[in-house]
C-alpha positions in Angstrom: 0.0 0.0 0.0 2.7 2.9 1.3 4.8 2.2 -2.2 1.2 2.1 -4.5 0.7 5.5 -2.5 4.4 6.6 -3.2 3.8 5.5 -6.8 1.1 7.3 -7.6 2.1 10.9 -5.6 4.7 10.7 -8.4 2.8 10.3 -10.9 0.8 13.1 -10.1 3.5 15.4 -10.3 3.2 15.5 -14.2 -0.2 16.0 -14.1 0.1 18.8 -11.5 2.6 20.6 -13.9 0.1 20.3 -16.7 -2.3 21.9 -15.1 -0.5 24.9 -13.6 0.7 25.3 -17.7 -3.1 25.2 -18.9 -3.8 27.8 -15.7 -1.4 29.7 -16.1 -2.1 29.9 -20.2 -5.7 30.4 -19.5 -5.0 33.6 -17.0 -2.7 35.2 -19.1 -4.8 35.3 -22.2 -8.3 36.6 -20.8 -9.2 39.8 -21.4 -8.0 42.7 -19.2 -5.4 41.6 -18.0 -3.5 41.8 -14.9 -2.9 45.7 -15.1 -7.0 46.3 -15.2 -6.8 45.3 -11.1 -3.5 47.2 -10.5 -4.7 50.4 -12.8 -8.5 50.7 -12.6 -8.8 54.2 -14.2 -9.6 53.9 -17.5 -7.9 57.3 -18.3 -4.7 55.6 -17.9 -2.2 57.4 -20.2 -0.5 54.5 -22.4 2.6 55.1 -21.2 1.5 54.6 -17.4 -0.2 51.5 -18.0 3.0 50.0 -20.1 5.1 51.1 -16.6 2.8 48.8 -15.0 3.0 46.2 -16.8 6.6 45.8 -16.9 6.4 46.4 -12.6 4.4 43.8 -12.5 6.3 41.3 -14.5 3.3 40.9 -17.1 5.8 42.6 -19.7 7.5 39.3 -21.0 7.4 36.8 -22.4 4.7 33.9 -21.2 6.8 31.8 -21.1 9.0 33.8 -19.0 6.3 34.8 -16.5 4.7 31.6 -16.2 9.0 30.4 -15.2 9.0 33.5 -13.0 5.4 32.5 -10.8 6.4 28.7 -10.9 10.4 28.7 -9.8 10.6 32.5 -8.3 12.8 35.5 -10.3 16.1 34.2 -8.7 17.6 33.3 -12.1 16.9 37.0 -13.8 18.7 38.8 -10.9 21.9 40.4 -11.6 24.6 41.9 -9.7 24.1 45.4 -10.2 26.3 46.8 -7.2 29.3 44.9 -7.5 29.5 43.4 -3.9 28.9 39.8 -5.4 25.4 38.9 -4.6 22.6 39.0 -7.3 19.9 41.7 -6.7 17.3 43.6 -8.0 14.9 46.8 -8.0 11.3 46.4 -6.6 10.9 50.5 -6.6 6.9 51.1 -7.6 6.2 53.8 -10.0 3.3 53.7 -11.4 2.0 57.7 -11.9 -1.1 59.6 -10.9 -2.7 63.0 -10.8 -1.1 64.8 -8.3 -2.0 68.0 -9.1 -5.5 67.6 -10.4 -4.8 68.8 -13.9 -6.2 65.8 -15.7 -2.5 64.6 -16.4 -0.7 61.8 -14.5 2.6 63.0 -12.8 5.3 60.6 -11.4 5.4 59.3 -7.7 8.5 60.2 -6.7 11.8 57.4 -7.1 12.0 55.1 -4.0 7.9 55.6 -3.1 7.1 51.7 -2.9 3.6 50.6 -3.0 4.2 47.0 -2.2 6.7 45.6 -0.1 9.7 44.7 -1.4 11.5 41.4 -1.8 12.7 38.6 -4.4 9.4 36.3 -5.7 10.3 32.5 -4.5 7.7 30.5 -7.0 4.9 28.4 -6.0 7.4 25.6 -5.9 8.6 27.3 -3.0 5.7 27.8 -1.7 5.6 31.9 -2.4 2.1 32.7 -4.7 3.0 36.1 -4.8 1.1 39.5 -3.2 -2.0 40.1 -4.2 -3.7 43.3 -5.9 -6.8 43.7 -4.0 -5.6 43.8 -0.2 -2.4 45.9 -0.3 0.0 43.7 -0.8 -0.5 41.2 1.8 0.2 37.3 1.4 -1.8 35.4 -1.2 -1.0 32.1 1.5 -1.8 34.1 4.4 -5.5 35.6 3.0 -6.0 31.8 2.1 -5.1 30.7 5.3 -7.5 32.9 7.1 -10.3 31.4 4.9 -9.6 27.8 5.2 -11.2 26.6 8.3 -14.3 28.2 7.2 -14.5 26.0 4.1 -13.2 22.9 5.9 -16.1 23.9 8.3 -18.9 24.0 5.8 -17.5 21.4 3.6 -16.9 18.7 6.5 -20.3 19.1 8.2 -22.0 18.9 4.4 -19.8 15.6 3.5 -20.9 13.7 7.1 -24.5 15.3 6.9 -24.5 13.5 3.4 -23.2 10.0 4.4 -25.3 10.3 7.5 -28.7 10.4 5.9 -27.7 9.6 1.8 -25.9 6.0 3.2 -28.9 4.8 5.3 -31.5 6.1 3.1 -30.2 4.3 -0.2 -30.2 0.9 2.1 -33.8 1.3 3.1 -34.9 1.9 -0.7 -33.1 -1.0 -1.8 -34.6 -3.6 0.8 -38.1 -2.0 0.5 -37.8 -1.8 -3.3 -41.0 -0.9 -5.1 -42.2 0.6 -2.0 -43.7 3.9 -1.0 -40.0 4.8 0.9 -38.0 3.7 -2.4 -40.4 5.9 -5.3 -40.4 8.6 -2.6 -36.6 9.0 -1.9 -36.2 8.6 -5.4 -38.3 11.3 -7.0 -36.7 13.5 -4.2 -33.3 12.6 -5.4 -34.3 13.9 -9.0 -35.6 16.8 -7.4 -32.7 18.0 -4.9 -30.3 16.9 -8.1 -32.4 19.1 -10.8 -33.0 22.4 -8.4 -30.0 25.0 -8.7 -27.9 25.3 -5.3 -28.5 28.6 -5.6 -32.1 28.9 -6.1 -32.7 26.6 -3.0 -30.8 28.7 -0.7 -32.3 31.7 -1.6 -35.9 29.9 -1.2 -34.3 28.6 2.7 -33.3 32.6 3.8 -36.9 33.8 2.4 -38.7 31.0 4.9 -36.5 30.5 7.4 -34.8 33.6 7.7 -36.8 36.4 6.2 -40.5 34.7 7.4 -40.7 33.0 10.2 -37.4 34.2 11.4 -35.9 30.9 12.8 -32.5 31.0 11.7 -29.9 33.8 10.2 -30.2 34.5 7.1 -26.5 35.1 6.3 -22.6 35.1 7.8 -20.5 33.0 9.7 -20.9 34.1 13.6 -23.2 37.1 15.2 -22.0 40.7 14.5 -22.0 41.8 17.6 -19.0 39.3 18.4 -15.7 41.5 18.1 -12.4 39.2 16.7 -12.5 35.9 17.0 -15.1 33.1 16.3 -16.5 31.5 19.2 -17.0 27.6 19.7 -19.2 25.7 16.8 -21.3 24.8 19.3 -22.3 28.3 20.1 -22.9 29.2 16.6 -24.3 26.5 15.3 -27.9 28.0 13.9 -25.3 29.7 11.3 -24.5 26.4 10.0 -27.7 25.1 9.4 -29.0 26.4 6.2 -25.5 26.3 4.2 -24.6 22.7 5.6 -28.1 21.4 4.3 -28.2 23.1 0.9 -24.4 22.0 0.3 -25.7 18.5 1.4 -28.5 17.8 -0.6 -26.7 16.9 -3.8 -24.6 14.6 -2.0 -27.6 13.1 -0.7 -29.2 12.8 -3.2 -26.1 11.0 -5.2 -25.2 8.8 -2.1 -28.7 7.4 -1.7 -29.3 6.4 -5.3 -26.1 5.0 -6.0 -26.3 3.3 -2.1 -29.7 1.3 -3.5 -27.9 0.4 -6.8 -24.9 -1.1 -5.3 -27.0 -2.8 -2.5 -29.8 -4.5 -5.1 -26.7 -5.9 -6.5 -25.1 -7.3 -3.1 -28.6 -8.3 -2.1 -29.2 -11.1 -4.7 -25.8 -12.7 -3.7 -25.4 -16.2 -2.6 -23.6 -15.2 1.0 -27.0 -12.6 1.9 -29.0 -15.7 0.8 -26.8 -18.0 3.3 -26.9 -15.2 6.6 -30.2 -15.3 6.4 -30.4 -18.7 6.1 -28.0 -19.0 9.6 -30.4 -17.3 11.5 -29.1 -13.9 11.4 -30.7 -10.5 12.5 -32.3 -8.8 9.1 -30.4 -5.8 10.5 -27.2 -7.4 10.8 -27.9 -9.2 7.4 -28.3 -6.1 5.8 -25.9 -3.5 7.4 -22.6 -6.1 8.7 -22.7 -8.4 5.5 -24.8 -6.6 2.6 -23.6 -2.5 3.7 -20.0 -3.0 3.5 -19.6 -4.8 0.2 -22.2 -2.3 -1.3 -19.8 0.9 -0.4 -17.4 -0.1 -2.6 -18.7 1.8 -5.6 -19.0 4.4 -3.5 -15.7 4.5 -2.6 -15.0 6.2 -6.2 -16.9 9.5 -4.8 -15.7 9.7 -1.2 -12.2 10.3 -2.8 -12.9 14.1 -4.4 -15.6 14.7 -2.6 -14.0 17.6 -0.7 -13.1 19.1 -4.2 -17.0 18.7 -5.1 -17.6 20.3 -2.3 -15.3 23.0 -2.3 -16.7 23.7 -5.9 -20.5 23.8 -4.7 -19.4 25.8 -2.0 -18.4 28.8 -4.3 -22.0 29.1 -4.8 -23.3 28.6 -1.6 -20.9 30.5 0.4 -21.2 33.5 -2.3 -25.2 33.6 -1.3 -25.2 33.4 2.3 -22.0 35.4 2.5 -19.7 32.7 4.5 -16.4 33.7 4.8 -14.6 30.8 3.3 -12.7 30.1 0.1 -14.8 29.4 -2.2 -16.5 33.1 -2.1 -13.2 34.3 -1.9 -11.9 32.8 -4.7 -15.4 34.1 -6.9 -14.6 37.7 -5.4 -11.1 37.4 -6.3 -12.2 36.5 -10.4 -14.5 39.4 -10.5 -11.7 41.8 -8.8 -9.3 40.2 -11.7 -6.8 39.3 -8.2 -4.9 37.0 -10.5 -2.3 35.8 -7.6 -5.4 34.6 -5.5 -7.3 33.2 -8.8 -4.2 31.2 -9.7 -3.7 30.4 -6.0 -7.6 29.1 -5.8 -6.9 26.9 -9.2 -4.0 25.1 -8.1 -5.2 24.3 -4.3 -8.0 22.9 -5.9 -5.9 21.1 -8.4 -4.0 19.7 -5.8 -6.7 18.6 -3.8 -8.2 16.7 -7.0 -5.1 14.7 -7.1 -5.2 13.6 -3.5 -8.8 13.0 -3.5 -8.4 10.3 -6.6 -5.2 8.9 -4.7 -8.0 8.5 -1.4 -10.7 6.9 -3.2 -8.0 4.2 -4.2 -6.7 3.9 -0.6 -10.3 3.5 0.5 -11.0 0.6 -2.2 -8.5 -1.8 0.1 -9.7 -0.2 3.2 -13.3 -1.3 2.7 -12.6 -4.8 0.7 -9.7 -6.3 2.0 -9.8 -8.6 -0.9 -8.3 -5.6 -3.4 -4.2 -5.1 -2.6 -2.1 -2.8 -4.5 1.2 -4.8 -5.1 
């Protein structure tokens, strides 16, 4: 198992560089440009936009900026003060209308508007500054808006195994029942019905109407820094965890009955039963188990589903997490936090297909990897 695993963490490496090519490729070409976040007056003399391009390193080549934001500018410096070590200018000068005569005057030499300092590469684990928050930390902004998107995403994945597994179960050993057409023309439903069209629907009923639960945020305003325990907050969790959820419920449940009408009609269910055995313990110890294999294949990238859906769903009830961040950070054209969004999610794609492997042996202990 630990060299399959091995194995296939370096084979993902290739795939990873591919996609930060194709991301890279796709960011550079779209319309606007970098420069539209950094210079958002349109009246932007030509000259002052071209300084900002080459200031921001969108001037070259693509080639050569995609080698400067993968493996860090290290290999353009140049000793330009003859004491022997390599280095190189970060002054900002960028122009603007100082004395209100419709023309854009220089900032004076040496004014820096970002902090200075030698870009390392995402290799290195440096994804640059970005454009909309003054030059702070693309890593440190995503930091700051992980947990809330582990939050969300990890009550909606349990929330969907906990009611999707047993439900798809049920419908298989009551098949052609009143449980089994209901869950599944609920299924359909919850599948066809935008994510964002049900929460809006939940916050006018439950929030704007009868005025059980908040209609938006993370944690109460009147709180000052810091987020208190989960368990204090927990009618803000409600109505995102349960929109986020439904798909997965709906997909665990009808691929749960699938698998287990399969496992049902085998000869060892026919022989438990025939030993005496619990219908319960027929159906959930022997019948359960060999029926969440298939499933297996969606437990894997399920946080990256997840983390996808909840770009939607944390954008409508404004939760603080990634995935609004990372919509926020497209419409603001903050290309460092885009790319940075694109290739955590790339990364956690590749793990989540290397999981759904691991979970094969883990729940059939007749599969090894050798």
């Amino acid at each position: 198992m630990i060299k399959y695993t091995l194995r296939r963490l370096i084979q993902a490496i290739p795939t990873l560089f591919g996609i930060t090519i194709f991301s890279y490729l796709l960011m550079a070409l779209s319309p606007g440009g970098p420069t539209a976040a950094l210079a958002i007056d349109p009246r932007l003399p030509p000259a002052v936009r071209e300084r900002t391009e080459r200031l921001a390193g969108v001037n070259e080549p693509i080639f050569v900026q995609y080698l400067i934001w993968l493996t860090g500018d290290d290999w353009m410096r140049v000793d330009t003060d003859g004491d022997g070590k390599a280095d190189r200018s970060f002054l900002i000068d960028i122009g603007y209308d100082a004395n209100g005569d419709g023309d854009y005057d220089d900032r004076e030499l040496g004014e820096e508007i970002y902090p200075p300092g030698d870009k390392q590469g995402i290799i290195r684990g440096d994804f640059g500054d970005s454009f909309a928050y003054a030059g702070r930390d693309v890593l440190q902004l995503v930091g700051e808006r992980i947990p809330a998107t582990l939050e969300l995403g990890i009550s909606a994945l349990i929330t969907g195994l906990v009611i999707g597994v047993p439900i798809g179960i049920y419908a298989a050993v009551k098949k052609g029942g009143w449980f089994d057409n209901s869950t599944r023309i609920l299924a359909v439903v919850f599948n066809a019905i935008p994510i964002f069209w049900l929460a809006l629907i939940l916050i006018l009923i439950f929030g704007a109407r009868l005025d059980l639960l908040p209609m938006a945020g993370r944690t109460p305003r009147t709180i000052g820094t810091g987020i208190p325990p989960i368990y204090e907050r927990i009618e803000y969790l409600i109505l995102p965890t349960f929109v986020l959820a439904t798909g997965a419920i709906a997909v665990y449940s009808r691929y749960m009955r699938a698998s287990m009408l399969d496992v049902i009609n085998q000869d060892y269910m026919r022989t438990a039963q025939s030993k005496g055995l619990s219908t319960r313990k027929v159906w959930f110890q022997h019948g359960a188990r060999n029926a969440l294999i298939p499933l297996a294949t969606f437990l894997g990238p399920a946080i990256t589903n997840l983390l996808s859906g909840a770009a939607i769903t944390e954008t409508v009830f404004a939760w603080p997490g990634l995935g609004r961040f990372g919509v926020t950070s497209v419409i603001g054209r903050d290309y460092p936090v885009v790319m940075a969004v694109v290739i955590i999610g790339a990364v956690a794609t590749l793990l989540g297909y290397i999981l759904s492997d691991i979970l094969y042996a883990l729940i059939d202990p007749r599969i090894r990897f050798d």
